[in-house]
NUTORLUM-143703 format. One record per atom (N, C-alpha, C): chain; x, y, z; residue number from 1. Coordinates in steps of 0.05 Angstrom, whole numbers. Example, Ala and Ser with C-alpha at 12.3 -4.5 7.8 and 13.67 -1.06 7.14 Angstrom:
A / 264 / -114 / 156 / 1
A / 246 / -90 / 156 / 1
A / 264 / -66 / 156 / 1
A / 257 / -45 / 142 / 2
A / 273 / -21 / 143 / 2
A / 258 / 1 / 157 / 2
END
This chain:
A / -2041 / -754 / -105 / 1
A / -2020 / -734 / -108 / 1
A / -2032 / -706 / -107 / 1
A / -2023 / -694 / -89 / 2
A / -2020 / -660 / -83 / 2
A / -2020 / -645 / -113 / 2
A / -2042 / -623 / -124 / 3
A / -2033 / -613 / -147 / 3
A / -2008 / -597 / -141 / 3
A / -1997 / -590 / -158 / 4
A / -1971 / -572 / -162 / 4
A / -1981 / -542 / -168 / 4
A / -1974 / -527 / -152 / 5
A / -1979 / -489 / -158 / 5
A / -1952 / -486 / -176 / 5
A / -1962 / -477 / -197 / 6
A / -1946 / -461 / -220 / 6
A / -1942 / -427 / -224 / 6
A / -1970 / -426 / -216 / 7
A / -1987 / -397 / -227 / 7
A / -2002 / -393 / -211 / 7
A / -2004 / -366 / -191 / 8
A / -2015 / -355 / -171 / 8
A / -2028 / -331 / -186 / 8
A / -2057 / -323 / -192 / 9
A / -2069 / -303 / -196 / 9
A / -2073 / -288 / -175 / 9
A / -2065 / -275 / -170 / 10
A / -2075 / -249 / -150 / 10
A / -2092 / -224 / -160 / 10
A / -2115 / -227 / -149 / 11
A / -2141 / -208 / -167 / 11
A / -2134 / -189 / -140 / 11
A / -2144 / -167 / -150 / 12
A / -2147 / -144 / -128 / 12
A / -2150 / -114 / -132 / 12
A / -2168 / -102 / -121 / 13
A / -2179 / -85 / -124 / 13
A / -2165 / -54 / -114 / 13
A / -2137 / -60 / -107 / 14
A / -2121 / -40 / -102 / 14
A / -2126 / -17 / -73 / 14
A / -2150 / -24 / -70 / 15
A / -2155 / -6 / -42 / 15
A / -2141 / -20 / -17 / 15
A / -2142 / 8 / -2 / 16
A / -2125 / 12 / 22 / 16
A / -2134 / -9 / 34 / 16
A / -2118 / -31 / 53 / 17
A / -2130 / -52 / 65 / 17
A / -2128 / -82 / 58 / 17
A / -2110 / -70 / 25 / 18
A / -2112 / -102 / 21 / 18
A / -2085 / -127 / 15 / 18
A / -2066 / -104 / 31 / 19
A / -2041 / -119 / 38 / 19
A / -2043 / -146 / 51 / 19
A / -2063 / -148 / 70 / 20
A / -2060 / -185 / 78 / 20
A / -2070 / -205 / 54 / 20
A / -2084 / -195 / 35 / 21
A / -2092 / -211 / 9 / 21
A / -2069 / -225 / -3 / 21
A / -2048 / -201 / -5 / 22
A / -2022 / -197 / -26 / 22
A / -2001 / -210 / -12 / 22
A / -1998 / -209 / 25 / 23
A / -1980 / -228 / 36 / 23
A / -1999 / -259 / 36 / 23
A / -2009 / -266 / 28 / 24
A / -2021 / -293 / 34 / 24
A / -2009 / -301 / 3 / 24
A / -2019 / -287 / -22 / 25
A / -2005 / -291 / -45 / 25
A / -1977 / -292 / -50 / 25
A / -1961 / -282 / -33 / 26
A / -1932 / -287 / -28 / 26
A / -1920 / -304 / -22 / 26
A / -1935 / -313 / 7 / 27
A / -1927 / -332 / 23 / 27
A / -1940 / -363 / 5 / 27
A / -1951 / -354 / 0 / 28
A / -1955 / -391 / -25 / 28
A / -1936 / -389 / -49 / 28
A / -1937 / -364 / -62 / 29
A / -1909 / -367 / -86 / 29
A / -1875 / -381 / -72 / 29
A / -1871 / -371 / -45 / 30
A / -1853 / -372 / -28 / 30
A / -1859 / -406 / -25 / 30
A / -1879 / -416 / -21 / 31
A / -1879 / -445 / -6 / 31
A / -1877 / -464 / -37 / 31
A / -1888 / -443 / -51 / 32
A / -1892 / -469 / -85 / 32
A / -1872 / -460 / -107 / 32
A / -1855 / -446 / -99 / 33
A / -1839 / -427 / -123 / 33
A / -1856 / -425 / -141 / 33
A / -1883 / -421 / -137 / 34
A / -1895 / -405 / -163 / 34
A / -1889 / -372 / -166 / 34
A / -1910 / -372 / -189 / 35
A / -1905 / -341 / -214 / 35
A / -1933 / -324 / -192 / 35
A / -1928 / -306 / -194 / 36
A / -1953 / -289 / -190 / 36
A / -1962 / -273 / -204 / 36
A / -1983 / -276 / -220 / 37
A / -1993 / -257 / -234 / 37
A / -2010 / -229 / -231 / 37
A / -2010 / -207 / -224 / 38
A / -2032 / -192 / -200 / 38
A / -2049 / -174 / -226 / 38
A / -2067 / -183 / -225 / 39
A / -2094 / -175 / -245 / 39
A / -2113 / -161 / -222 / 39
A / -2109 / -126 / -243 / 40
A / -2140 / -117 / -224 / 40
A / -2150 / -108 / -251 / 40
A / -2167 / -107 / -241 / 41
A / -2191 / -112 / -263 / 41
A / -2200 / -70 / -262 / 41
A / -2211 / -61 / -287 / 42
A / -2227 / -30 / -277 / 42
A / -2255 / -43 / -296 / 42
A / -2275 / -29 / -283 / 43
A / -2295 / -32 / -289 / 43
A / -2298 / -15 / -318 / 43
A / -2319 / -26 / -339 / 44
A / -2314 / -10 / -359 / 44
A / -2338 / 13 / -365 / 44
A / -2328 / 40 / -380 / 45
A / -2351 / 54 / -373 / 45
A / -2373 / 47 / -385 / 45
A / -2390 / 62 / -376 / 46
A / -2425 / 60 / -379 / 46
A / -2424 / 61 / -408 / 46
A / -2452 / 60 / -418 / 47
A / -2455 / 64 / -438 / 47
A / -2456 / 92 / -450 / 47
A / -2475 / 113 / -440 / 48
A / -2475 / 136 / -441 / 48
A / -2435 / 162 / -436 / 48
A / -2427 / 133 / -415 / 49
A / -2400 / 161 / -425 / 49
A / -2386 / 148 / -446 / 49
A / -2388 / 115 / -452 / 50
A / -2370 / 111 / -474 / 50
A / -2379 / 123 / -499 / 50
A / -2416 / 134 / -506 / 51
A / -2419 / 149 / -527 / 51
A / -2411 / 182 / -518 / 51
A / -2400 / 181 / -504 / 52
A / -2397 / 221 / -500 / 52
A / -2367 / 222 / -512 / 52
A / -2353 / 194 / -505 / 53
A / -2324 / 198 / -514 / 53
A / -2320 / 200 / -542 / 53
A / -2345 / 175 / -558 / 54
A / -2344 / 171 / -571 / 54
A / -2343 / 197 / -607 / 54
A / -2358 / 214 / -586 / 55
A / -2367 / 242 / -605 / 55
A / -2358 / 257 / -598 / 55
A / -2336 / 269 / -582 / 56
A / -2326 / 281 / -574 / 56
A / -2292 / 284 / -575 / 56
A / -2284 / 264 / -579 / 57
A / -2253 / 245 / -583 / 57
A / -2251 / 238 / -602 / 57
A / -2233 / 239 / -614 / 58
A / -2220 / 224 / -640 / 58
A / -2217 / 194 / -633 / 58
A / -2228 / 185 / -649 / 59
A / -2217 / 151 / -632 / 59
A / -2183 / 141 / -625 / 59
A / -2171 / 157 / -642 / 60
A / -2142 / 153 / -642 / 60
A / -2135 / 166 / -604 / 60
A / -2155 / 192 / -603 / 61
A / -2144 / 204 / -577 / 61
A / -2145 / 192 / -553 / 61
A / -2176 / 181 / -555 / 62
A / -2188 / 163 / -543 / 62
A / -2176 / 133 / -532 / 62
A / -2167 / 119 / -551 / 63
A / -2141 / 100 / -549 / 63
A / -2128 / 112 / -532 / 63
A / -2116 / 137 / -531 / 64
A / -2084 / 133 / -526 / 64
A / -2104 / 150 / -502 / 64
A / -2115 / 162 / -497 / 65
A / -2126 / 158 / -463 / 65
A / -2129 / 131 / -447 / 65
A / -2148 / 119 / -468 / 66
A / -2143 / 99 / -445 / 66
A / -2117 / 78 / -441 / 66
A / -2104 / 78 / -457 / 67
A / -2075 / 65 / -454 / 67
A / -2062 / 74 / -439 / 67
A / -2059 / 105 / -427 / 68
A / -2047 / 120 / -413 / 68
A / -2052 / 113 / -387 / 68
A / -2093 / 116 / -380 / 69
A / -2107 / 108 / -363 / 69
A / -2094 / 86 / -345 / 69
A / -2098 / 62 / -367 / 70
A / -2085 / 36 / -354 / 70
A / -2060 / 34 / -347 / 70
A / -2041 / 46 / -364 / 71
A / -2007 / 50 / -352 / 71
A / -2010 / 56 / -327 / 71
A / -2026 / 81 / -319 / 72
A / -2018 / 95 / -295 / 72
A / -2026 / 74 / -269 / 72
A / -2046 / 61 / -278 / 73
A / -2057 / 44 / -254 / 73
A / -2037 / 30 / -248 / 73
A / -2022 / 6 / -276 / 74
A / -1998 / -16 / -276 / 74
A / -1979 / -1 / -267 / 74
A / -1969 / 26 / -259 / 75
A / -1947 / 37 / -248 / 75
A / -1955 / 41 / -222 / 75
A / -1976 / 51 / -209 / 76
A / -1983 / 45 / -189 / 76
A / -1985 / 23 / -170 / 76
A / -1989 / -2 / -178 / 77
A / -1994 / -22 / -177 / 77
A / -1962 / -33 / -173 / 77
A / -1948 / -30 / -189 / 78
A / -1919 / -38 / -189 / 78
A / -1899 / -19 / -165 / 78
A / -1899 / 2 / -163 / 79
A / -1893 / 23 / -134 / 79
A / -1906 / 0 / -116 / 79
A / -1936 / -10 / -112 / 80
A / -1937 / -18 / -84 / 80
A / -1923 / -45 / -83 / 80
A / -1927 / -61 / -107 / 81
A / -1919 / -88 / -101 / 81
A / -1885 / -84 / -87 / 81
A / -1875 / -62 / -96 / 82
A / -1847 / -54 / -93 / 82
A / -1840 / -50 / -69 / 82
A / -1855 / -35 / -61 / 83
A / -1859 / -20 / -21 / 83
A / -1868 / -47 / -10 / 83
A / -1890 / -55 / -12 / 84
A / -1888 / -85 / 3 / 84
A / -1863 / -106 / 4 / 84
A / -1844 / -116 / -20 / 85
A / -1825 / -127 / -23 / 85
A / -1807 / -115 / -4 / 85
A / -1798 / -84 / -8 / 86
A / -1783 / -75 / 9 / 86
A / -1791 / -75 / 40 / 86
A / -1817 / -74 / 46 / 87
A / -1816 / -73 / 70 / 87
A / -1827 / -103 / 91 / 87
A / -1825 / -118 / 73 / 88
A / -1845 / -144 / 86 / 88
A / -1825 / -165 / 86 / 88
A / -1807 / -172 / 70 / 89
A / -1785 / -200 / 55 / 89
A / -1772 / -200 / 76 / 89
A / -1765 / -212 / 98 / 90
A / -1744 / -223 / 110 / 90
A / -1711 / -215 / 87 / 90
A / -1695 / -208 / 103 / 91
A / -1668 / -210 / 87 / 91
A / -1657 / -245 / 76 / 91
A / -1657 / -232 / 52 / 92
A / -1652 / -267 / 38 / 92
A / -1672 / -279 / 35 / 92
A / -1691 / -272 / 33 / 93
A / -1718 / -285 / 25 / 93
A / -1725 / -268 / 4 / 93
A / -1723 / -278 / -15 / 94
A / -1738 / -278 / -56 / 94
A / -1754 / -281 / -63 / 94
A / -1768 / -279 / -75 / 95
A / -1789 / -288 / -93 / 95
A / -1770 / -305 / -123 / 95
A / -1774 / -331 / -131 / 96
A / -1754 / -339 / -147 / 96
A / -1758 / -315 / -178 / 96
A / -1780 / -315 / -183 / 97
A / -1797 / -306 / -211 / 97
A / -1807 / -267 / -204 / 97
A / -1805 / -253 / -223 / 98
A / -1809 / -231 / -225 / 98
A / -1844 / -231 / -217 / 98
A / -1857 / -212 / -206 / 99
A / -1887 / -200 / -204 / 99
A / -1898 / -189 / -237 / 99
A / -1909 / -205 / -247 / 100
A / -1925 / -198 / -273 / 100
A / -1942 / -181 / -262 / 100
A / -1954 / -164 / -276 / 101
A / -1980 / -137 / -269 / 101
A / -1994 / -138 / -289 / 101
A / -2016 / -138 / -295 / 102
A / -2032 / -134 / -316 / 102
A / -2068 / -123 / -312 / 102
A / -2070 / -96 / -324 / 103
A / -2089 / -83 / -316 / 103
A / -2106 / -88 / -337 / 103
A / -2134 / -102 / -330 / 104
A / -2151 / -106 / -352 / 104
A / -2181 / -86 / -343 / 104
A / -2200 / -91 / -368 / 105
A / -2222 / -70 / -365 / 105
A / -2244 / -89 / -381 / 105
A / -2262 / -92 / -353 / 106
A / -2283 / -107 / -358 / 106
A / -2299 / -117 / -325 / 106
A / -2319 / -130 / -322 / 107
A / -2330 / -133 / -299 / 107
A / -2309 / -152 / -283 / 107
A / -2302 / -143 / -257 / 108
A / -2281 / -163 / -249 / 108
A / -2285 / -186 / -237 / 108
A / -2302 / -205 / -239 / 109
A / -2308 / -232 / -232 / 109
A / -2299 / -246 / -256 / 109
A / -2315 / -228 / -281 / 110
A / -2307 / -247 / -311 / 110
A / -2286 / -239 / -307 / 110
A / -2267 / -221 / -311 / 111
A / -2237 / -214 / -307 / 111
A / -2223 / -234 / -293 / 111
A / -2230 / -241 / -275 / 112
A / -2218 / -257 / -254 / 112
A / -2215 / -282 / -275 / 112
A / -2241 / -296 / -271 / 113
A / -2239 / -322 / -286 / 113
A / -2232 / -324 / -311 / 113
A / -2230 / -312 / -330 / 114
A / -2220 / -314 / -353 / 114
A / -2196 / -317 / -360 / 114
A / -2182 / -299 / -342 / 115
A / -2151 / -291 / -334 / 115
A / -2137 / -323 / -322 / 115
A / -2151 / -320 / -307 / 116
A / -2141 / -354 / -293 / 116
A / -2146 / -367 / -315 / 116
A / -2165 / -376 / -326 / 117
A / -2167 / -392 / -349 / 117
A / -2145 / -387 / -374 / 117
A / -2136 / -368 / -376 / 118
A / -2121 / -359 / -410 / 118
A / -2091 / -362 / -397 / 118
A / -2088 / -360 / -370 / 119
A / -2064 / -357 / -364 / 119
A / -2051 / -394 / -344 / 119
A / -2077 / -401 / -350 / 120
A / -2069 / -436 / -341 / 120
A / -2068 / -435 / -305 / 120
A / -2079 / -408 / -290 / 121
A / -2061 / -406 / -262 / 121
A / -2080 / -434 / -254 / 121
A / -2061 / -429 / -234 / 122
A / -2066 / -457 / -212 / 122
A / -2079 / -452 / -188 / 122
A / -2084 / -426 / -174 / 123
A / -2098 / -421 / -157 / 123
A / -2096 / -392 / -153 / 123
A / -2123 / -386 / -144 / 124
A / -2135 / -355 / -149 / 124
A / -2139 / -345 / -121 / 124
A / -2122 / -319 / -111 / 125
A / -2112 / -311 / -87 / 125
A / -2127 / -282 / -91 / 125
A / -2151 / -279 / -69 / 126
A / -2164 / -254 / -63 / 126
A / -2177 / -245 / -47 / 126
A / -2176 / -224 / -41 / 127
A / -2190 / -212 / -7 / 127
A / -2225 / -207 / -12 / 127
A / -2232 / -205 / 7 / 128
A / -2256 / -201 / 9 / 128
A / -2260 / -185 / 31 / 128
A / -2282 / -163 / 37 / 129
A / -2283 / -139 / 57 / 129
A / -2314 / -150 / 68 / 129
A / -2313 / -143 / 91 / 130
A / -2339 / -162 / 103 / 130
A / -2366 / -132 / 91 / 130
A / -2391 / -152 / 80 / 131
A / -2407 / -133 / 67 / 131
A / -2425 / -142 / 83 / 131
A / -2456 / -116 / 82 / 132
A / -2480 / -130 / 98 / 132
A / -2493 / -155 / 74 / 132
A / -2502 / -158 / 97 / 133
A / -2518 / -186 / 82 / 133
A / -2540 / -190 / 63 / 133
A / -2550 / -165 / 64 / 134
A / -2570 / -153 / 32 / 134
A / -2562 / -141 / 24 / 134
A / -2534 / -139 / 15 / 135
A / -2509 / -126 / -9 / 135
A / -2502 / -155 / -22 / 135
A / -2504 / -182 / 3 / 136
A / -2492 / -202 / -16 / 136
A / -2514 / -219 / -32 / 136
A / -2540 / -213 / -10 / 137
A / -2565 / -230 / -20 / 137
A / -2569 / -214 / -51 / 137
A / -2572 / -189 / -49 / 138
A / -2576 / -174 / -82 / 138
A / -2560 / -168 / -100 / 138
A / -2531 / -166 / -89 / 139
A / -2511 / -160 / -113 / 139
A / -2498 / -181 / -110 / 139
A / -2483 / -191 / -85 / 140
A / -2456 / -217 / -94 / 140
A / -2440 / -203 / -96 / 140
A / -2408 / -209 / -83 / 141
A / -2389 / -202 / -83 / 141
A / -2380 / -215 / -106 / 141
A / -2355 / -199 / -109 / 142
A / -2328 / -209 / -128 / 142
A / -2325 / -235 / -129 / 142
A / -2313 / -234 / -100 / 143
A / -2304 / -263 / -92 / 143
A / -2330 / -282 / -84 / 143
A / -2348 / -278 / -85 / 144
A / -2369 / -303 / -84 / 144
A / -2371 / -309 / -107 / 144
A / -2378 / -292 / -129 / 145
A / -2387 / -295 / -168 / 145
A / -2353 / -309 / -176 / 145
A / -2331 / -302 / -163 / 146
A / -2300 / -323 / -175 / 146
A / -2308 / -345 / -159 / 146
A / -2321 / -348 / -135 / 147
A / -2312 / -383 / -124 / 147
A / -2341 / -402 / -144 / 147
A / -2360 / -385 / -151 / 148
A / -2382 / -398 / -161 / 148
A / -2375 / -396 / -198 / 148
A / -2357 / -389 / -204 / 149
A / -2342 / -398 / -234 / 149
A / -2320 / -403 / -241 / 149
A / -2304 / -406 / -217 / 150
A / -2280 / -409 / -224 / 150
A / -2278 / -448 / -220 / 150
A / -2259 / -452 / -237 / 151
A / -2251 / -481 / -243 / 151
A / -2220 / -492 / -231 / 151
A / -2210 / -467 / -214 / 152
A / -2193 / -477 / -195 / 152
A / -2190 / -473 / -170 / 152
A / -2179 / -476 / -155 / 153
A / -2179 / -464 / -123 / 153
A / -2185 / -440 / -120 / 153
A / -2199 / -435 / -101 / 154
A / -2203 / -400 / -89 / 154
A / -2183 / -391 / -74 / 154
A / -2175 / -380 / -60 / 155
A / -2154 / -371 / -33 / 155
A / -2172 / -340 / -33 / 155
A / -2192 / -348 / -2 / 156
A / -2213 / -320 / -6 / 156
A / -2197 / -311 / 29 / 156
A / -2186 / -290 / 24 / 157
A / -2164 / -273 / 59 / 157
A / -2190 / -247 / 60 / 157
A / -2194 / -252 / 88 / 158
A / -2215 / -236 / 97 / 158
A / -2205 / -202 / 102 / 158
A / -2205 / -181 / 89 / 159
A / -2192 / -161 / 96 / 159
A / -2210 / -147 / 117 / 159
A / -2203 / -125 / 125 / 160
A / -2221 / -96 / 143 / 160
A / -2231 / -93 / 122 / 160
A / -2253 / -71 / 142 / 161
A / -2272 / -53 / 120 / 161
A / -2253 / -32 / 124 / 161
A / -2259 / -7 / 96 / 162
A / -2239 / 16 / 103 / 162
A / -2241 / 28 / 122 / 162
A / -2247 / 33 / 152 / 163
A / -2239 / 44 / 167 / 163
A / -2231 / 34 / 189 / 163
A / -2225 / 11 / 187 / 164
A / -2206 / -9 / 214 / 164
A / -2181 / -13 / 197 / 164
A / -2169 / -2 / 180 / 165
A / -2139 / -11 / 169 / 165
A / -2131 / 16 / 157 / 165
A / -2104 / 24 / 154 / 166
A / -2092 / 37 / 147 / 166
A / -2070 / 33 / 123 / 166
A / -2065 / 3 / 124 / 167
A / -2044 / -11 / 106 / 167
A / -2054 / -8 / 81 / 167
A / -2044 / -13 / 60 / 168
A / -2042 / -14 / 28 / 168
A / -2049 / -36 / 25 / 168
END
């Protein structure tokens, strides 16, 4: 028996280019009436500026920066999912379930997988930008460090590099 898609994670890094990621994540919510969840991850700061904030900021201020921080991204994030809906859906074609957004802060591979893990998804939908080959031998992409920890399906959509695409 075929597993059942419930829960579509869509990880993504929000740069220009990565609209075919986000229609491949559509088009399987569309085929499985699943949820989509769209998690981008921000990297968190260094050590040295989290102590500059730290002495310099009230922690109360500090908070409500970065709470603000992250709003602005989840509003961002929610405008495009919006512009794509409007401009991509066939008339009469839905999504059954609303687009969940949730902007977390932490390295985004663990982000990825954890997220899938806490949120039960059923398969993890993300682009990848073609890198040279001693960027992957020494660092590893995103999407290689989620298919080598993640515990459910990958869905890895090959995007442009930024200067062969124009799209969102």
């Amino acid at each position: 028996m075929l597993p059942k898609i419930n829960t579509i994670l869509y990880a993504s890094d929000i740069s220009p280019g990565s609209r075919p990621a986000f229609r491949m994540a559509v088009e399987q919510a569309l085929q499985h009436d699943a949820q989509i969840i769209f998690i981008h991850a921000v990297e968190p700061f260094n050590s040295v500026a989290t102590e500059i904030l730290d002495d310099y900021l009230p922690r109360e201020a500090n908070a409500a920066h970065t709470t603000a921080w992250l709003d602005s991204y989840k509003e961002r994030i929610t405008t495009r999912i919006q512009r794509f809906l409007d401009s991509e859906m066939p008339d009469g074609v839905h999504l059954q379930r609303q687009i969940q957004t949730k902007v977390l802060v932490g390295p985004p591979a663990k982000v990825i997988v954890r997220s899938a893990d806490k949120l039960s998804a059923d398969l993890i939908v993300m682009g990848e930008r073609s890198a040279s080959t001693a960027s992957r031998i020494f660092l590893g992409s995103t999407a290689q460090k989620v298919l080598h920890h993640s515990r459910i399906p990958v869905l890895i959509v090959p995007l442009p590099g930024p200067s062969k695409s124009n799209n969102e």
